[in-house]
C-alpha positions in Angstrom: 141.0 -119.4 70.9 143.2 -116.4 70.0 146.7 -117.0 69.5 148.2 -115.1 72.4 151.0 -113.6 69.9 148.5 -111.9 68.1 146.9 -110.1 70.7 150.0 -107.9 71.1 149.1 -106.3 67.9 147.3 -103.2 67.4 144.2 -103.4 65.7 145.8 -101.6 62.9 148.9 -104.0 62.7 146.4 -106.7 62.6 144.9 -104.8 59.4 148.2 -104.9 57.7 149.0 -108.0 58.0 146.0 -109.1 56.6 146.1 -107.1 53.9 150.5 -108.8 53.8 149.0 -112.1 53.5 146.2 -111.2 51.2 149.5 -109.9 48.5 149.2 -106.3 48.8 152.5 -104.6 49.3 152.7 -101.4 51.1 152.4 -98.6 49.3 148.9 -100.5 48.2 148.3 -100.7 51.9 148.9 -97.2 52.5 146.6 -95.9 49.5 143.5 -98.5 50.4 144.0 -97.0 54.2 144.3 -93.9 53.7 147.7 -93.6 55.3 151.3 -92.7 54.5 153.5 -95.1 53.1 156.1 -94.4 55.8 153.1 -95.1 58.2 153.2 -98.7 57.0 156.9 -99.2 56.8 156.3 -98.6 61.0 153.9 -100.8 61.5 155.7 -103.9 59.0 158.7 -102.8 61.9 156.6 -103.2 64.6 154.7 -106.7 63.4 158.4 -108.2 63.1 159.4 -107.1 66.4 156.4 -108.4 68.0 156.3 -111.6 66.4 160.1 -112.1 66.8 160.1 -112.5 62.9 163.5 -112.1 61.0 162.9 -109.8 57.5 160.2 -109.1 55.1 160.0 -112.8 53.8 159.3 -114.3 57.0 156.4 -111.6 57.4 155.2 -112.3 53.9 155.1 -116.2 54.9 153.4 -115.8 58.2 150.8 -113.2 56.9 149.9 -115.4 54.5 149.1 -118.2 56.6 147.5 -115.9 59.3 144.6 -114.6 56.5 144.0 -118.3 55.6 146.5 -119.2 52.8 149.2 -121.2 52.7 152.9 -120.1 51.6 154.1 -121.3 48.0 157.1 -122.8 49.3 158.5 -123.6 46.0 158.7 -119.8 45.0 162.5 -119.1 44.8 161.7 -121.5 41.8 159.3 -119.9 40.4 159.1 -116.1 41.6 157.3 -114.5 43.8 153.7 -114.2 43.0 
């Protein structure tokens, strides 16, 4: 079944986040989809609004468990991947 949250994405939010949880940041994003940077700035905005998420950690966290990974919760010890 399809979380109901995620269904108020756009397909192309969807795409970013995916590509969030997979490590790319967004300049990366922008080049790989052909899109300005700005462009993906907007739509990092508009995930966090939608999902009621609080700053670009929190994204980072539940993009990574969205494209099948788990968070390293231990990485204000050892830096960010």
């Amino acid at each position: 079944m399809t979380n109901p949250v995620r269904r108020e994405l756009t397909f192309r939010e969807q795409e970013i986040l995916l590509l969030i949880g997979r490590g790319f940041n967004s300049r990366s994003i922008a080049v790989m989809l052909g899109i300005a940077y700005f462009t993906v700035r907007k739509h990092r905005s508009n995930i966090l609004v939608k999902l009621d998420l609080h700053g670009a950690g929190r994204i980072d966290c539940y993009a990574a468990v969205a494209a099948g990974g788990a968070p390293d919760l231990n990485f204000a010890q050892h830096g960010r991947p």
